[in-house]
Backbone as CSV, one residue per row, in Angstrom:
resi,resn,N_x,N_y,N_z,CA_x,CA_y,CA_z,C_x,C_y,C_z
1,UNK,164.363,218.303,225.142,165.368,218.113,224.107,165.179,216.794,223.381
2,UNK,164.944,215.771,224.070,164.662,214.512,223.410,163.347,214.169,222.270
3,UNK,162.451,215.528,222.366,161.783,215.162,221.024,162.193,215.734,219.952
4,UNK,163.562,216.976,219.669,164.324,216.556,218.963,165.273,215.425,218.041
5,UNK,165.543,214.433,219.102,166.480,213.439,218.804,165.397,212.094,218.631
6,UNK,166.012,211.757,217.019,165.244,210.731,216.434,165.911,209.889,215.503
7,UNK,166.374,208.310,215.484,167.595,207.638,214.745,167.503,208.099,213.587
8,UNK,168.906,208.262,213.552,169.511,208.860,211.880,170.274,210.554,212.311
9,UNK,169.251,211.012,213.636,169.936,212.295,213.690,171.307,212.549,214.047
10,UNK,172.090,213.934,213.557,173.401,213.557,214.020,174.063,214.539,215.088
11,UNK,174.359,214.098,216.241,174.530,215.431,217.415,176.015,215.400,218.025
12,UNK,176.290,216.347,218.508,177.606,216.180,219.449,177.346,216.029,220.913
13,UNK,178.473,215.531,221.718,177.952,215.205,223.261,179.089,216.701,223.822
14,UNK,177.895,217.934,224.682,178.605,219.304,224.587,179.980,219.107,225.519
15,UNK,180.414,218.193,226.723,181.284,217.926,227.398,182.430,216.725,227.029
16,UNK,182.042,216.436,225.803,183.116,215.907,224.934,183.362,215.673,223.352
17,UNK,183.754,216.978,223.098,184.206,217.015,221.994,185.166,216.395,220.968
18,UNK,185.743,215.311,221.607,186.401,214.318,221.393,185.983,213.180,220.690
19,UNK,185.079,212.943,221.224,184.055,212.026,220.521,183.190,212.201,219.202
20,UNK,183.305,213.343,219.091,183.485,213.311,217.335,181.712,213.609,217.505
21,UNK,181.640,213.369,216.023,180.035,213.525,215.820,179.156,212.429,215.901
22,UNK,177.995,212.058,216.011,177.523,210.920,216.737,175.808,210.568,215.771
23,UNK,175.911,209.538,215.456,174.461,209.264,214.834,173.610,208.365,215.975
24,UNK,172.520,209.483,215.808,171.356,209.237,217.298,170.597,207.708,216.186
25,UNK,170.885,206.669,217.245,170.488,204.556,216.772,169.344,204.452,217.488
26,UNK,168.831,204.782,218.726,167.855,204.511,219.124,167.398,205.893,220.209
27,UNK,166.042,205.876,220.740,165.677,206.247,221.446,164.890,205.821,222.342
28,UNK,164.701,205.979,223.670,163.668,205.288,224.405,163.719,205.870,225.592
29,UNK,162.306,206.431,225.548,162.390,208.113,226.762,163.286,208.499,226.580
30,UNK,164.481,208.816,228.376,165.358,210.006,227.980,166.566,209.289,227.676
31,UNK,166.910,207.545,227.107,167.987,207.298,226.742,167.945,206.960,225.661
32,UNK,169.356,207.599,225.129,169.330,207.412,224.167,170.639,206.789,223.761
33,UNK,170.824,206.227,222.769,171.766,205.533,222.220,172.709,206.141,221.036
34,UNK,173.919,206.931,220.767,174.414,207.387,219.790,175.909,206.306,219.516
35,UNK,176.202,206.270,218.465,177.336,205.509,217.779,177.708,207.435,217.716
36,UNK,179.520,207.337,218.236,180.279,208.511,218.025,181.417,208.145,217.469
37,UNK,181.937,208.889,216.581,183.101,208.073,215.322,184.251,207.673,216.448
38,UNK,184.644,208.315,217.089,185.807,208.267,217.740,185.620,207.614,219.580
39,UNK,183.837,207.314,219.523,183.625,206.686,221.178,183.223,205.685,221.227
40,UNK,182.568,204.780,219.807,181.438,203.975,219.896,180.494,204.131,220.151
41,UNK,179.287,203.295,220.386,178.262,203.122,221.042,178.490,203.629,222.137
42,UNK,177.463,205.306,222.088,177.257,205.129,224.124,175.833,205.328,224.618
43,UNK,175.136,204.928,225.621,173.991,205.263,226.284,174.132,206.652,226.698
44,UNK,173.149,207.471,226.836,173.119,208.854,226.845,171.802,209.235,227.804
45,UNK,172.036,209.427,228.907,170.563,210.065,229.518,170.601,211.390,229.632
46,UNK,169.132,211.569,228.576,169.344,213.645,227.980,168.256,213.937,228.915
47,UNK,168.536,213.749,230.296,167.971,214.158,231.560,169.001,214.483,231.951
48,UNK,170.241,214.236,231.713,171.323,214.829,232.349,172.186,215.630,231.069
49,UNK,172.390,215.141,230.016,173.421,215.423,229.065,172.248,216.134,228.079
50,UNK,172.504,217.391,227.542,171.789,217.867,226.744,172.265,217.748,225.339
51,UNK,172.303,217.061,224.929,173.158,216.554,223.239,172.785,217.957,222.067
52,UNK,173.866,218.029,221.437,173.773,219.344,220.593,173.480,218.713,219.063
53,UNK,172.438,218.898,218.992,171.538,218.463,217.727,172.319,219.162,216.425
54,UNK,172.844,218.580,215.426,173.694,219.328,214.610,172.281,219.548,212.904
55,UNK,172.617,220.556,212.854,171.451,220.635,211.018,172.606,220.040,209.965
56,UNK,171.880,219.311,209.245,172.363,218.341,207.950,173.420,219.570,207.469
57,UNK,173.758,220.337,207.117,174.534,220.791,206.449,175.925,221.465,207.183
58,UNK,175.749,220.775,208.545,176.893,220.920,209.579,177.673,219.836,210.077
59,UNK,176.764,218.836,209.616,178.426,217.669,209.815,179.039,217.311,208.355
């Protein structure tokens, strides 16, 4: 999943929908770093969390 996710992309985290939609800031191996409107900055290991990659014309 992570050679999907590349900064600028924009994904949701699937076990919290709360957190709004999220722009993927960095990557490095399987962590990754998303800013989420409503969580901040969070570290993300997509060894565990499979992040739902959204297409440009869905957020």
């Amino acid at each position: 999943m992570s050679f999907l996710l590349e900064p600028g992309a924009y994904v949701r985290h699937p076990d919290r929908p709360d957190w709004g939609i999220g722009q993927v800031q960095t990557v490095i191996g399987k962590r990754v770093t998303v800013n989420f409107e409503n969580a901040g900055k969070q570290l993300i290991n997509v060894a565990v969390i499979a992040l739902v990659v959204l297409d440009d014309d869905l957020t």
